[in-house]
C-alpha positions in Angstrom: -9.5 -23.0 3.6 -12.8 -22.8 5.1 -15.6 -21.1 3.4 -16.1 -18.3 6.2 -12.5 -17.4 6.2 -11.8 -14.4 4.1 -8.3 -12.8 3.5 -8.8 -8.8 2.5 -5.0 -7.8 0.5 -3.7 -4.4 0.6 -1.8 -5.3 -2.5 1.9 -4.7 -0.8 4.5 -7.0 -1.7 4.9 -7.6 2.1 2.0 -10.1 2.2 3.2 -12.8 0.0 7.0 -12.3 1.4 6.2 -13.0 5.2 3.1 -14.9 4.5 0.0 -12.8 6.2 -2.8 -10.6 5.6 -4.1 -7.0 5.9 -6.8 -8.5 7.5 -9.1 -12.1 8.1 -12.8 -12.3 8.7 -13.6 -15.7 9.6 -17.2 -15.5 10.4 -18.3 -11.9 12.2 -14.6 -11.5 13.6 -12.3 -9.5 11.9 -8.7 -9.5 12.9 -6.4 -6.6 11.3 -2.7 -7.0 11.4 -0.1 -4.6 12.7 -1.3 -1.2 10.8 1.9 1.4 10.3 1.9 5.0 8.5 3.2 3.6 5.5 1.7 4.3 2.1 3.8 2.6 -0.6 7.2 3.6 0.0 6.4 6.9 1.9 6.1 7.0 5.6 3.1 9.5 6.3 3.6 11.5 9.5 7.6 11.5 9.4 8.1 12.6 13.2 4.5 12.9 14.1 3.3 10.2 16.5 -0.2 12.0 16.2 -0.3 12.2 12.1 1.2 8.7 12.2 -1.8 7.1 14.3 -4.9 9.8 12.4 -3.3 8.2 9.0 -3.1 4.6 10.2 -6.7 4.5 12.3 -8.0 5.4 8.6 -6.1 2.8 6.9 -7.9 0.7 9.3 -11.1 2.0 8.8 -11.1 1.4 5.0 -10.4 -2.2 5.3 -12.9 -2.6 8.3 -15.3 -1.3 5.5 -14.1 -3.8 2.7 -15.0 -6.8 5.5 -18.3 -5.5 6.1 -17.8 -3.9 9.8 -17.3 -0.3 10.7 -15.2 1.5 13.5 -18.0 1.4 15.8 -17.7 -2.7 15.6 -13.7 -2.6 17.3 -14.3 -4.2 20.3 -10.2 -4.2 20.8 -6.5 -2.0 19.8 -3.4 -2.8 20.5 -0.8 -0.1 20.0 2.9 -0.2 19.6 5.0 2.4 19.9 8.8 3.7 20.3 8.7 6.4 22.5 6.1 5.6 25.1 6.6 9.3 26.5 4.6 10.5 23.8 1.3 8.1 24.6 -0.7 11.3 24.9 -0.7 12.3 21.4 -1.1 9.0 20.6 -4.6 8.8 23.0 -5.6 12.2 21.6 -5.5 10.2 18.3 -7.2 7.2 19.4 -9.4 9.1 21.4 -10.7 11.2 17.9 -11.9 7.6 16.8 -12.7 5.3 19.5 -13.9 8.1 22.1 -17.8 7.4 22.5 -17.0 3.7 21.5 -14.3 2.5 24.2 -13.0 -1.0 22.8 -10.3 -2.5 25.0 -6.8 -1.1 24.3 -3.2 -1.7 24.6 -0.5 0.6 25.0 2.8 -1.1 25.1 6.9 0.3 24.0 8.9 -1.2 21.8 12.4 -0.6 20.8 11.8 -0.2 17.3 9.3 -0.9 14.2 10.3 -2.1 10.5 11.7 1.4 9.5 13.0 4.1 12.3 10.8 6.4 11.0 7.4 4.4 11.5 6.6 5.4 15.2 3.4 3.6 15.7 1.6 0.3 14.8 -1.8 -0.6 15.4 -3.5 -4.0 15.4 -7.4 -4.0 15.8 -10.3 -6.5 16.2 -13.6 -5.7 15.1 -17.0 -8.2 14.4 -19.7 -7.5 12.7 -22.6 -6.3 14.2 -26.0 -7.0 12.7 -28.1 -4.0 13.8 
């Protein structure tokens, strides 16, 4: 593995089962992988598309943080959710973060996540800005 990758954990069994990360940084890229409301073996939000996506966006933050990069650094979200009629509480959400910073986005439906009750997953690419 090259010296500029680095793989950040979020400890979850998941990781080592399917083979991924919680996020890469190879060089001043970071890629994060699908992001859901889950903490443990609780699903944050139950229901709430909103709460889900406020929950997950921080879970996002934090590792951004680990790799050296900050929200204002996501230059791109993609957003996946099962019940595309409620993409407005999900943009109020986004909105709360990404408002003044604009990175491109995707919206897209899909029929379902891992668990029924995850409504939401977010991927997100961020570099590194040296300011």
């Amino acid at each position: 593995m090259s010296d500029s990758r680095k793989l950040f954990s979020s400890g979850a069994p998941w990781e080592n089962i399917v083979g991924y990360s919680r996020a890469v940084r190879v060089g001043n890229i970071i890629e994060i992988s699908g992001t859901t409301a889950s903490d443990g073996d609780n699903i944050i939000g139950k229901g709430d598309v909103y709460a889900q996506t406020v929950f997950i966006l921080e879970k996002i933050r934090k590792v951004l943080e680990e790799a050296g990069s900050r929200m204002e650094d996501v230059v791109r979200t993609r957003m996946f959710v099962t019940n595309i009629a409620e993409w407005q509480n999900v943009a109020m959400a986004h909105s709360q973060f990404f408002k003044d910073i604009k990175p491109a986005a995707t919206m897209v439906q899909v029929s379902r996540l891992i668990n029924e009750e995850l409504l939401i997953e977010i991927e997100a690419t961020a570099t590194i800005c040296n300011k």
